[in-house]
Structure formats: structure tokens, C-alpha cells
Backbone as ProteinMPNN parsed JSONL, in Angstrom:
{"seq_chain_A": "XXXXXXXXXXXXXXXXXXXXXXXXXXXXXXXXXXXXXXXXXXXXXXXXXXXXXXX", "coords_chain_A": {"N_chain_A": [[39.121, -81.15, -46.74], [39.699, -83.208, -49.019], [38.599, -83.874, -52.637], [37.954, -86.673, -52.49], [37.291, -86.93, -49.967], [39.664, -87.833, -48.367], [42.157, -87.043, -45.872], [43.738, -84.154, -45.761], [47.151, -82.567, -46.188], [49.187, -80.596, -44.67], [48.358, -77.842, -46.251], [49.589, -75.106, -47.6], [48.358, -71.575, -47.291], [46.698, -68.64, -47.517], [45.521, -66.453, -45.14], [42.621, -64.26, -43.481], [43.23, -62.463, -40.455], [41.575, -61.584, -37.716], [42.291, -58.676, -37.201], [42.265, -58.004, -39.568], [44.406, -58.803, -41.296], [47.063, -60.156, -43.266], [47.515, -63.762, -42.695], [49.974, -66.543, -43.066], [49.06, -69.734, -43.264], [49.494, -72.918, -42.739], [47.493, -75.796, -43.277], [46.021, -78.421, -41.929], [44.099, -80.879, -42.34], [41.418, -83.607, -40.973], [39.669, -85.941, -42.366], [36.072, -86.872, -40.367], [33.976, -89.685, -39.45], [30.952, -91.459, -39.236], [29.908, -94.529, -37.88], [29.375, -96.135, -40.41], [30.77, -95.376, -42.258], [30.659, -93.214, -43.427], [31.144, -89.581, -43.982], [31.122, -86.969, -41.871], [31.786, -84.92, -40.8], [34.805, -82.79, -40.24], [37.875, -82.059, -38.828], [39.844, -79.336, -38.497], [43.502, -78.414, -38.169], [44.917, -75.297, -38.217], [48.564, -74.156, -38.737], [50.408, -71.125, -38.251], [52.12, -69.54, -40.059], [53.659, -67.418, -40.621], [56.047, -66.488, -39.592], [57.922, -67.868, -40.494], [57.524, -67.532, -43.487], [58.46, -65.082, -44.127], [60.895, -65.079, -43.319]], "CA_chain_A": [[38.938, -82.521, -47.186], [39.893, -83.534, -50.651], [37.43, -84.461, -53.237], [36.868, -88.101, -52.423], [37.423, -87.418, -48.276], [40.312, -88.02, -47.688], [42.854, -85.803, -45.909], [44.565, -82.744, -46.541], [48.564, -82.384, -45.071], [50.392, -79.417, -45.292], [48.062, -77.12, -47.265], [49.473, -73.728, -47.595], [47.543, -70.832, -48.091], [46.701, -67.41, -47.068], [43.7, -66.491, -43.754], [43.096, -62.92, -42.985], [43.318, -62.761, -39.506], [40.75, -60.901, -36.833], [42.514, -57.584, -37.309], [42.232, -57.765, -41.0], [45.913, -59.309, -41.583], [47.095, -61.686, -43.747], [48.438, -64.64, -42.172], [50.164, -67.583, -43.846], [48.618, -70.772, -42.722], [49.493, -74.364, -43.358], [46.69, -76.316, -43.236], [45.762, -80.359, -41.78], [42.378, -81.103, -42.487], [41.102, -84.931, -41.389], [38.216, -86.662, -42.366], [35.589, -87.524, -39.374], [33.256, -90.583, -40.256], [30.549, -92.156, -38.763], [30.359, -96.153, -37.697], [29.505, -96.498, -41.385], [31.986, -94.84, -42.637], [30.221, -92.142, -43.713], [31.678, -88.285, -43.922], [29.536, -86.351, -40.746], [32.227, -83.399, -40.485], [36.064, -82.771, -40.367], [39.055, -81.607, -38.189], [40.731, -78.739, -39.161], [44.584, -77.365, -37.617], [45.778, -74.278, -38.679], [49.58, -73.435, -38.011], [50.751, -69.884, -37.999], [53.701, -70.099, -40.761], [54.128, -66.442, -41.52], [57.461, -66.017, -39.463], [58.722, -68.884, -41.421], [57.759, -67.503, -44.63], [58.85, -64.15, -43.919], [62.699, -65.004, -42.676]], "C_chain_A": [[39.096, -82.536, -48.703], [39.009, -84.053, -51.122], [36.634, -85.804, -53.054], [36.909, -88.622, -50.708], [38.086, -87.714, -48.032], [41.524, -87.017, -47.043], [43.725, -84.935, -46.086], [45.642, -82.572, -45.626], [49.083, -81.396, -45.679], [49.828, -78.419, -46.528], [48.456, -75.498, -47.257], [48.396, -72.767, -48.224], [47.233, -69.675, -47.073], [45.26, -66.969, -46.432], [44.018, -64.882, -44.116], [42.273, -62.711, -41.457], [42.278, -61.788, -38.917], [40.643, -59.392, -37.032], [43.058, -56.983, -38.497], [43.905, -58.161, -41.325], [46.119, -59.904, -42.372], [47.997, -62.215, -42.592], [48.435, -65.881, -42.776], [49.734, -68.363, -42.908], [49.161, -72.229, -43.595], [48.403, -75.239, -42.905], [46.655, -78.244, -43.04], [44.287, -80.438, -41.588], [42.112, -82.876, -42.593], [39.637, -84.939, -41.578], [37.198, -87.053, -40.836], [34.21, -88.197, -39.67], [32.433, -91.234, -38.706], [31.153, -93.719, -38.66], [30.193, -96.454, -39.337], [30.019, -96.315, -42.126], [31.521, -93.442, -43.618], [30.694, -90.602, -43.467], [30.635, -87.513, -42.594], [30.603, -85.106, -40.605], [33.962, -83.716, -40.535], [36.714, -81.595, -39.194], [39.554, -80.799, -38.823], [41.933, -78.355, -37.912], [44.847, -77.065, -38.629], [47.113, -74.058, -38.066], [50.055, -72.222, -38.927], [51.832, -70.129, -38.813], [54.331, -68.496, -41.699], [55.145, -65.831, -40.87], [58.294, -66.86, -40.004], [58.844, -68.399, -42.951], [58.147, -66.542, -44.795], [60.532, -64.335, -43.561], [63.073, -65.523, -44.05]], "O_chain_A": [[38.493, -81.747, -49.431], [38.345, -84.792, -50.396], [35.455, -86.094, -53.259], [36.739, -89.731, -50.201], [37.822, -88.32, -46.994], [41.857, -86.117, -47.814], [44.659, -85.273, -46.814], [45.397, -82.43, -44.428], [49.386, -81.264, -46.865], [50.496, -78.173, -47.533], [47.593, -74.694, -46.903], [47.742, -72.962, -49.249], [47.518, -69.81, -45.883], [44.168, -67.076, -46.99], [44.983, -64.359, -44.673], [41.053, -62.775, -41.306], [41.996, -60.951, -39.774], [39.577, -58.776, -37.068], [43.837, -56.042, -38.651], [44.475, -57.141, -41.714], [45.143, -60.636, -42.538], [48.8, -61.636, -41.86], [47.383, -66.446, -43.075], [49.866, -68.005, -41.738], [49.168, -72.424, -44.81], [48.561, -75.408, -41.696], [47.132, -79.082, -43.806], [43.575, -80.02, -40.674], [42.358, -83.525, -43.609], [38.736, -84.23, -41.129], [37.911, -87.701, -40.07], [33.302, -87.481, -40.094], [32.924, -91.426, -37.594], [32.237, -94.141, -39.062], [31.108, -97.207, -39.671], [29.914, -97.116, -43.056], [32.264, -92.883, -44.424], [30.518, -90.409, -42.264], [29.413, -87.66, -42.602], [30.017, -84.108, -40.186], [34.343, -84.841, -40.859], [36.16, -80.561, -38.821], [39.901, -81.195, -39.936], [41.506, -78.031, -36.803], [45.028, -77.708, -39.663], [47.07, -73.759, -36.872], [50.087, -72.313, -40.155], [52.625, -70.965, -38.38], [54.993, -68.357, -42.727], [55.42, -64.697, -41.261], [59.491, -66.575, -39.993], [59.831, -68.656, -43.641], [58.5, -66.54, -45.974], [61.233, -63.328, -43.666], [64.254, -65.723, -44.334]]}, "name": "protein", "num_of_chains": 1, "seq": "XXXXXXXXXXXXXXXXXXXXXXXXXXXXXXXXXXXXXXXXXXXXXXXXXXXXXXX"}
């Protein structure tokens, strides 16, 4: 989530995976708001982008 809540598209950046790996990730992170519009937690997908950044 970005500083004032709103969300994040396409954030690259680098996980290290289960079996100690890196793996490139692009990142979508939404906002999830109560009825008042209040912040209560967020959505994250990760996609897998390290045979893309590798070719």
C-alpha cells in the first residue's frame, strides 16, 4: 500500500523464496476498507517474473 492507501501496480522487487532463492517478483498490492472507508488490511499478488528477467 502506498503512503496515503492507495494501490501499488507492478512493483518489482526481489523475495527469497522457501529454499533460500532469490526470486524476482512483481508486486499488486490493493487497499481493503471498511464501510467507512477506513484501511482494515490489504491484498497482496505476487507474480513469479524471474524467467522474464532472466531471458
Amino acid at each position: 500500500i502506498g503512503g496515503h492507501g492507495e494501490a501499488v501496480h507492478h512493483h518489482e522487487t526481489v523475495r527469497v523464496g522457501k529454499n533460500g532463492n532469490q526470486v524476482q517478483v512483481s508486486l499488486t498490492v490493493s487497499p481493503i476498507r471498511d464501510r467507512d472507508g477506513e484501511l482494515t488490511g490489504a491484498s497482496t499478488i505476487a507474480h513469479d517474473i524471474t524467467g522474464r528477467k532472466l531471458a
